[in-house]
C-alpha positions in Angstrom: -36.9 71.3 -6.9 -33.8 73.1 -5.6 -31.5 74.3 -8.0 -28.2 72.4 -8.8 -26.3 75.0 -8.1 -27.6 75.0 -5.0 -27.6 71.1 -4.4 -24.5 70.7 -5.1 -22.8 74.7 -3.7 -20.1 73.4 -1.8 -18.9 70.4 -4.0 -18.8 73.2 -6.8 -17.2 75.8 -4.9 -14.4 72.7 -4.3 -13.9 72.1 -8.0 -13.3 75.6 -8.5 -10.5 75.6 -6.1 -9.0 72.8 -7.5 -9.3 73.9 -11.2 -7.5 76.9 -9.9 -4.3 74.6 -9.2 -4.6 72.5 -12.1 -6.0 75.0 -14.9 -8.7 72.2 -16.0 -10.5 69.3 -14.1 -10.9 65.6 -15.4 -13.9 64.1 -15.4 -13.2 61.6 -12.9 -12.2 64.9 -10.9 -15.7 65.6 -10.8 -17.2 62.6 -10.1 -14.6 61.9 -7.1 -15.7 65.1 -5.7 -19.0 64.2 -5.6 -18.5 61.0 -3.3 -21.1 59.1 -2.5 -23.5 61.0 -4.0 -23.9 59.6 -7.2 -24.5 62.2 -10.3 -26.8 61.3 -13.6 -25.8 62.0 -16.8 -28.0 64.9 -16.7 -26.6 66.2 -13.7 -22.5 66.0 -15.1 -23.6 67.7 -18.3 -25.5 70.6 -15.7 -22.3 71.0 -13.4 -19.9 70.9 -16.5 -21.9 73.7 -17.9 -21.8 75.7 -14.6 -18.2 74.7 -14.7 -17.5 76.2 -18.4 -19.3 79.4 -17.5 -16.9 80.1 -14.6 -13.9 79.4 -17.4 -13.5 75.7 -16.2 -13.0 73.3 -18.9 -13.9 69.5 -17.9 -12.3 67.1 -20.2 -14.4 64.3 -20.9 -13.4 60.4 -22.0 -14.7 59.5 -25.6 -16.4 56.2 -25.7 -12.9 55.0 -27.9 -10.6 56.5 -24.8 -12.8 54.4 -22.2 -12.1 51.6 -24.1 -9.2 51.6 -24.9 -8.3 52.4 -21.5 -10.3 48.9 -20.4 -8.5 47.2 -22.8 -4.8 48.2 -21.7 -6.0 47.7 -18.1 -7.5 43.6 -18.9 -4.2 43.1 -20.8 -2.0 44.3 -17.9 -4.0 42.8 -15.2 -3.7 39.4 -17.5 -0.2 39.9 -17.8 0.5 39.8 -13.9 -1.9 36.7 -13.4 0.3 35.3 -16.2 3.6 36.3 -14.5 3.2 35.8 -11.1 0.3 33.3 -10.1 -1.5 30.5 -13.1 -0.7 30.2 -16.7 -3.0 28.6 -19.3 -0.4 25.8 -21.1 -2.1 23.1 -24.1 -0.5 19.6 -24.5 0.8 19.7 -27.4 2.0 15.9 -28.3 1.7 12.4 -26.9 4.9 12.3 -25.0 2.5 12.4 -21.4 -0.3 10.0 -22.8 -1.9 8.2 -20.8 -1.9 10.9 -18.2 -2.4 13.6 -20.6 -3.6 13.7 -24.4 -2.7 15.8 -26.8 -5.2 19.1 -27.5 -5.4 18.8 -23.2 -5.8 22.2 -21.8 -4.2 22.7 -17.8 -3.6 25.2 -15.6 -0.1 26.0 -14.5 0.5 27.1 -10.5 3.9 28.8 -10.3 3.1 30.0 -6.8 3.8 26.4 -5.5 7.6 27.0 -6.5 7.8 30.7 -6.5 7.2 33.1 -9.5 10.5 34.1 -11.5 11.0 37.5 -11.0 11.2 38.7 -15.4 14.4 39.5 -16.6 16.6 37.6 -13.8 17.2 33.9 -12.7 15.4 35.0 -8.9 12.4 33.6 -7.8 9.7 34.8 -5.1 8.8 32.4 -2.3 7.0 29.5 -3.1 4.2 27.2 -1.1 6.6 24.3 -1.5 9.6 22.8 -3.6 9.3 20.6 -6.3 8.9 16.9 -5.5 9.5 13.7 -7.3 6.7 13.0 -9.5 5.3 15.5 -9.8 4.3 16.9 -13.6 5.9 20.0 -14.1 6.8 22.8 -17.2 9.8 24.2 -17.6 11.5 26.5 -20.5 13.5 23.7 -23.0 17.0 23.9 -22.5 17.6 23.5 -26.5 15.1 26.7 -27.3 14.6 28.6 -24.9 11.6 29.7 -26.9 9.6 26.6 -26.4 7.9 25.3 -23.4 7.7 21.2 -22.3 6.3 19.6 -19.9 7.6 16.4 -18.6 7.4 14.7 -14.9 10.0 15.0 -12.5 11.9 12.4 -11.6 15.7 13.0 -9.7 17.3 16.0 -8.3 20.5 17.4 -8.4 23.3 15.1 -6.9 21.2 11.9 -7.0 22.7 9.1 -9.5 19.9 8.0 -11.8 19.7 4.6 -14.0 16.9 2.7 -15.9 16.9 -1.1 -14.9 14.2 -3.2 -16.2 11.5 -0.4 -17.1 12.5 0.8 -13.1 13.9 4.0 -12.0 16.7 3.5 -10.0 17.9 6.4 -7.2 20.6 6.0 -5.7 20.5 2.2 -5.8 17.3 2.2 -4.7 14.1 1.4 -6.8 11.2 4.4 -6.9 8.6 3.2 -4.9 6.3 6.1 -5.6 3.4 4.5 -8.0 3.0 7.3 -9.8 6.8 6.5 -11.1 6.8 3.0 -10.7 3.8 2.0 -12.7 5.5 3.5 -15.7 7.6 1.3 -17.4 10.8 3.3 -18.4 13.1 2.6 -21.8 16.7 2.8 -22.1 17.2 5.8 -24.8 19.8 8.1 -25.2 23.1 9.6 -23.9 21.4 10.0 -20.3 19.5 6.6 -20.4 21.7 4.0 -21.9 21.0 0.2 -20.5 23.5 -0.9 -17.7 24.6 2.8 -17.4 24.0 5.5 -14.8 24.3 9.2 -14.7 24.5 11.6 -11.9 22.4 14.9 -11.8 24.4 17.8 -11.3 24.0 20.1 -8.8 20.9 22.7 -9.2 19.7 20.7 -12.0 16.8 18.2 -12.4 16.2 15.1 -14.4 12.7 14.7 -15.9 10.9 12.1 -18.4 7.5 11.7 -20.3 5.3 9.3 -19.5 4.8 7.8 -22.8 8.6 6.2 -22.2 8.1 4.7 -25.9 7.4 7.9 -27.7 9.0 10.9 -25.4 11.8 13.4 -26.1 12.7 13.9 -22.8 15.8 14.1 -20.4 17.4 10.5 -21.9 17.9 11.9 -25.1 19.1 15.6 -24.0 20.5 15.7 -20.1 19.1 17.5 -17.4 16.8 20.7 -16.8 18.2 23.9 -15.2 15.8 24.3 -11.8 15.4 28.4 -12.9 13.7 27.2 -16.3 11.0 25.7 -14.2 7.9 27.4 -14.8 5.7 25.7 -12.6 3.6 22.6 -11.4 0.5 21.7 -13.6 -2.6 21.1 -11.3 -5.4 20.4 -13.3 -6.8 19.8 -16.9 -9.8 22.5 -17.6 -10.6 20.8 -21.2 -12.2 19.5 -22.5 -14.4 19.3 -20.0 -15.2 15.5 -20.1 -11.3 15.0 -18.6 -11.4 18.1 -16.3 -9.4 16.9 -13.2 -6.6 17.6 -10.7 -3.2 15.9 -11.8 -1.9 15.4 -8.3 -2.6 13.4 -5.0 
């Protein structure tokens, strides 16, 4: 069997160098310098050895270190998913029923509209912009703290009233099924019978499709388009109403 020491000379004679610059080596240090040829255990503890000998300390990773390390890693990794691509949201209330139930778990995609960039108002690019009907979270306007999700229904600009359980745009009825097969209540400041409103400008005007029993844009005005979080796709559980929300 051929000596370690001679296995491995030139790798060696490398960490040496290097320990020279840095006054101590790592122990991924080591292993990097051994490429693709992969050490046992039994061979790291022989090399660190040869290592101490020549005055080279290797400083090793505790079991604790490693996984603690793997913990702050998962949690930051989790954190950017979070931020920038899906977030894990749970119906908390009735005010969606029939679409969605309360204790519903979904997936939120805020690629579709672009990820807010934390701390500003900015967004990245999105896939697409928001359209009518579709089922969206946003940040509450009242506390900012809380989370709602709701389905849009007019954009900034565009005069909205409730006629007859209808929607009303503009003067025109929503055709869209998704909308029109909800039968809409007059409630509120923002949906009072034979009254319209007009959605200001960067703004967006949303409602729960429980009409009956939803605290939604009637009762407090309209929804800042930066406090959109994103578009819920798809229910994940329980897993007997696993689905996509949208066409």
């Amino acid at each position: 069997m051929i000596p370690i020491q001679e296995k491995y000379r030139t790798q060696i004679e490398a960490l040496v160098l290097l320990s020279k610059k840095k006054g101590h080596l790592s122990q991924e240090q080591v292993i990097e310098a051994f490429g693709n040829a992969s050490l046992s255990p039994e061979e790291f503890d022989q090399i660190s050895g040869i290592l101490k000998q020549s005055g080279i300390e290797v400083k090793v990773k505790s079991q604790l270190q490693e996984w603690v390390e793997s913990i702050i890693i998962a949690f930051i990794l989790a954190m950017f998913i979070r931020t920038f691509f899906i977030q894990a949201f749970k119906i908390p209330s009735g005010s969606m029923r029939p679409t969605l139930l309360e204790g519903d778990r979904l997936m939120v995609n805020k690629l579709r509209y672009g990820p807010q960039i934390p701390f500003t108002e900015k967004r990245l690019p999105g896939t697409s912009k928001p359209q009518r009907g579709d089922i969206v979270v946003f940040v509450f306007p009242g506390d900012p703290k809380r989370d709602f999700i709701k389905r849009l229904v007019a954009f900034g600009g565009e005069r909205v009233e409730i006629k007859s359980g209808e929607i009303i745009i503009n003067d025109q009825p929503i055709e869209d099924p998704v909308i029109k097969n909800i039968f809409y209540y007059n409630r509120g400041d923002y949906g009072k019978l034979d009254e319209s409103i007009t959605v200001p400008e960067g703004y967006v005007y949303v409602l729960g499709d429980n009409s009956g029993s939803s605290h939604d844009s009637r009762f407090w005005g309209y929804v800042p388009e930066v406090n959109i979080i994103g578009r819920a796709e798809f229910i994940y559980w329980p897993l007997d109403r696993m689905r996509f929300l949208h066409r």
